[in-house]
RODO-2510 file (C-alpha; in nm, 4 decimals, decimal comma):
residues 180
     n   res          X          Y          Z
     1     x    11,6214    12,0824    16,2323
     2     x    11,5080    12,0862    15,8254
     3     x    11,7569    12,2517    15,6127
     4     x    11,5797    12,5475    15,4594
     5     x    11,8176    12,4917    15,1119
     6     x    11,6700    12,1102    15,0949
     7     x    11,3212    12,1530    14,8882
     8     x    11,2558    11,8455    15,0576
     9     x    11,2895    11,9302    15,3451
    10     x    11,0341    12,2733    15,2588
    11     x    10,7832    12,0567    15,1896
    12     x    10,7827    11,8636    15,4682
    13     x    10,7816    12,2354    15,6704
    14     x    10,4971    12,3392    15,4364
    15     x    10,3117    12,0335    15,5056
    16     x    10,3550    12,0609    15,8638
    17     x    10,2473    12,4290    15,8932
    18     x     9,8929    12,2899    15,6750
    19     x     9,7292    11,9828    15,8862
    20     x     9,4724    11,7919    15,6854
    21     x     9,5408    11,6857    15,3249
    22     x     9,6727    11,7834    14,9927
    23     x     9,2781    11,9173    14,9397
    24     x     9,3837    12,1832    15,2319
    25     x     9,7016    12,2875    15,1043
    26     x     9,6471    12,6279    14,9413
    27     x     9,6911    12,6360    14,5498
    28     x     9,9966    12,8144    14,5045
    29     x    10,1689    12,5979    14,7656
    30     x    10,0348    12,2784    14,6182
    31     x    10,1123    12,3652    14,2457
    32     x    10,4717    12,4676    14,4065
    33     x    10,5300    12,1181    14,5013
    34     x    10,4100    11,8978    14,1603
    35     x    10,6510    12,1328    13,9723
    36     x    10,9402    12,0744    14,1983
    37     x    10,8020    11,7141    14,1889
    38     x    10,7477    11,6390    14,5622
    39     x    10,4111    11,5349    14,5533
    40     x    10,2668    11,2966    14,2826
    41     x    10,0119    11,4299    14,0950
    42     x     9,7222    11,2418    13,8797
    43     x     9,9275    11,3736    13,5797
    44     x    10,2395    11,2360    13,6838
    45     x    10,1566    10,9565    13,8082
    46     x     9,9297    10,8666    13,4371
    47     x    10,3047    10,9260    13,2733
    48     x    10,4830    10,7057    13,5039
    49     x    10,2461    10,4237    13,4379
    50     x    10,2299    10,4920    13,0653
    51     x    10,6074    10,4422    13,0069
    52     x    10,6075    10,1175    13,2679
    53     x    10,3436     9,9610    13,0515
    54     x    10,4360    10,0615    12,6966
    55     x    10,6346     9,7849    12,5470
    56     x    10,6331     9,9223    12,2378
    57     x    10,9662    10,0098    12,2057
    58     x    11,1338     9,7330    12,4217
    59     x    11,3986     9,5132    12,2964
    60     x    11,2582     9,1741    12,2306
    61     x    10,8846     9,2074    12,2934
    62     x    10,5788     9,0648    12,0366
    63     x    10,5434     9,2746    11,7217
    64     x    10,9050     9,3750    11,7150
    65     x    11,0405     9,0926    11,4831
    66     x    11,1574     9,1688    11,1229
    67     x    10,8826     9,1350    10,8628
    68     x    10,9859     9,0050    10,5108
    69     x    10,9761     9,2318    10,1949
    70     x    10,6651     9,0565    10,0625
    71     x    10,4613     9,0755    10,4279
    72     x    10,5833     9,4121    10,4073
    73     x    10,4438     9,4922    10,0117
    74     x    10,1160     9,3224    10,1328
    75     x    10,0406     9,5277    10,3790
    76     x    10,1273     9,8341    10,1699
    77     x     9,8827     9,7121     9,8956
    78     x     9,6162     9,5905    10,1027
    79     x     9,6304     9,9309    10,3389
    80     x     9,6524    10,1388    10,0068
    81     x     9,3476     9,9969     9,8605
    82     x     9,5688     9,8384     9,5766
    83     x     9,4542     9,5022     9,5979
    84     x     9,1704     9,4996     9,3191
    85     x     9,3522     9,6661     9,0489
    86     x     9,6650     9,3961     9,0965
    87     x     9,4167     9,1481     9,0630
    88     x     9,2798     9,2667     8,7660
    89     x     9,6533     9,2659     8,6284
    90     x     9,7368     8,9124     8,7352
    91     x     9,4082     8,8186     8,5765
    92     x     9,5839     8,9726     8,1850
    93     x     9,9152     8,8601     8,3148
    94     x     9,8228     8,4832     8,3848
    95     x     9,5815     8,4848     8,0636
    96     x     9,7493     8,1482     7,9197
    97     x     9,6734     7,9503     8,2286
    98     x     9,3332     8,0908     8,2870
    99     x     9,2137     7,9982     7,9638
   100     x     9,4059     7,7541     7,8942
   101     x     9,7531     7,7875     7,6367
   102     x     9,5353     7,6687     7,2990
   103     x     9,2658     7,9488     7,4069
   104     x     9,5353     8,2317     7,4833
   105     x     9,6925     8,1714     7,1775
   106     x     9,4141     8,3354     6,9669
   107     x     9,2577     8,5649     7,2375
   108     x     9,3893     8,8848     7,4888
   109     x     9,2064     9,0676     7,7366
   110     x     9,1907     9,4056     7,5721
   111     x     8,9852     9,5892     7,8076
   112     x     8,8192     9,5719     8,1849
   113     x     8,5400     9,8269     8,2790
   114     x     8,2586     9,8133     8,5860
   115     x     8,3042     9,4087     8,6022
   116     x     8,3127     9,3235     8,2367
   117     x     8,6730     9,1595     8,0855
   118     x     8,6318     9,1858     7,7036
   119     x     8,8477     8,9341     7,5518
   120     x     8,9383     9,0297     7,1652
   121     x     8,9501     8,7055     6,9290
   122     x     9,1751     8,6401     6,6373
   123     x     8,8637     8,5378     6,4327
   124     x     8,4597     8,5092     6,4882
   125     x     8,3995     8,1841     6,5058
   126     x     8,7132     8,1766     6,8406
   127     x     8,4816     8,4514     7,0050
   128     x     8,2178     8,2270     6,9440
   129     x     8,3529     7,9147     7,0848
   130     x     8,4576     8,1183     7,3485
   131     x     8,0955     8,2635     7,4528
   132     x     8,0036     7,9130     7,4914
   133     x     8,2817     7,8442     7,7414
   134     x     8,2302     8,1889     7,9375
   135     x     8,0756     8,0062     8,2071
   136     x     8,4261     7,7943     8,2648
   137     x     8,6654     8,0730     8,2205
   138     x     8,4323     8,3152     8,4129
   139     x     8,4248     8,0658     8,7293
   140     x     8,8069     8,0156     8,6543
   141     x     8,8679     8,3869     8,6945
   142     x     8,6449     8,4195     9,0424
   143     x     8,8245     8,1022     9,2141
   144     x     9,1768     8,2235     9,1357
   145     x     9,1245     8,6653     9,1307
   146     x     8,8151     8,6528     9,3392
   147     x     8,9377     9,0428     9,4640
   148     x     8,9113     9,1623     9,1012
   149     x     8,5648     9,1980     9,0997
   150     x     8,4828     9,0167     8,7419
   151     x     8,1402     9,0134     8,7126
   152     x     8,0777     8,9147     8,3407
   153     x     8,2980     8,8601     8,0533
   154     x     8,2646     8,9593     7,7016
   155     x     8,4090     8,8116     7,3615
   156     x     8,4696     9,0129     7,0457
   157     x     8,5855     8,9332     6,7277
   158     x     8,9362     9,0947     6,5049
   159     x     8,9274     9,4822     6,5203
   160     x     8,8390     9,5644     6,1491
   161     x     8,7181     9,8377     5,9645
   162     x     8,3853     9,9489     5,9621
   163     x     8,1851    10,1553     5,7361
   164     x     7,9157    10,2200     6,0275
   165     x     8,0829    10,3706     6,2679
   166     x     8,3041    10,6822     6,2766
   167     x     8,2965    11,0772     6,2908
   168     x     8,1833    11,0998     5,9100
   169     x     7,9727    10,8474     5,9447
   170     x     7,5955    10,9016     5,8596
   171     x     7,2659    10,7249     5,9747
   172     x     7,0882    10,5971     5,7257
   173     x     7,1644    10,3456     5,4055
   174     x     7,3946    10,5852     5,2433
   175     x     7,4993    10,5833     4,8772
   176     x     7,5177    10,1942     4,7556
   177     x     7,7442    10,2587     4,4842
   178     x     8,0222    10,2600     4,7088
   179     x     8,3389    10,1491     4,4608
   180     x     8,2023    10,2090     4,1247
***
């Protein structure tokens, strides 16, 4: 005779009072026995297979060995969209052997906007030489940065004074008495 304290044995009472299948079994009763966890239900069941088949976190399983700092700083930069400005950086930080040690010894990069490097000279006739060895250094530049997007480069000469440009500047020739 089924003890009435075993839940177990309940259910197998319940089930015996109810012919047919789980379908026939009336709601109460049947949501009765998936709590108490007697019957598997397609819930259960989806859980149970879940944690059988989810190696993630198992000991000793593929994708679970230690990465090294710099696979680990790669993936940070390439996930963070960092990639492009690091290349532009290596590309003012590896100047000399870009362009070669005589060529970075009179020239910088002084500036990088929408695909353009400008390169600052120490004198004219550098920027010059230099505009007609752009297509080198520019195909230098692609082959070893190809993710910094350098499109075009441009040479200028020193940074000196000008009596054109400014805020109190005026168009026009101007006065051309200017020191006397």
């Amino acid at each position: 005779m089924p003890d009435p304290a075993d839940p177990r044995d309940a259910a197998s009472v319940i089930r015996s009072t109810f012919s047919g299948d789980q379908t026939d079994l009336p709601e109460t009763i049947a949501t009765y026995l998936r709590l108490r966890g007697l019957d598997p239900s397609a819930r259960s069941f989806r859980r149970r297979r879940r944690r059988t088949t989810d190696d993630e976190h198992q000991p000793f399983t593929a994708g679970r060995d230690p990465h090294g700092v710099g696979d680990v700083l790669t993936a940070l930069t390439r996930d963070s969209g960092w990639n492009p400005q690091l290349a532009r950086e290596d590309v003012v930080r590896t100047w000399d052997e870009v362009a070669g040690a005589n060529t970075a010894q009179h020239t910088r990069p002084v500036a990088f906007a929408d695909g353009t490097l400008t390169v600052q000279a120490d004198s004219t006739a550098w920027a010059k030489q230099l505009q007609l060895m752009r297509a080198q250094i520019l195909t230098e530049i692609v082959r070893r940065f190809p993710e910094a997007g350098v499109e075009a480069i441009r040479f200028i000469g020193p940074d000196v004074p000008s009596w054109k440009w400014g805020p109190r500047a005026i168009p026009g020739r101007g006065p051309r008495d200017t020191y006397g």
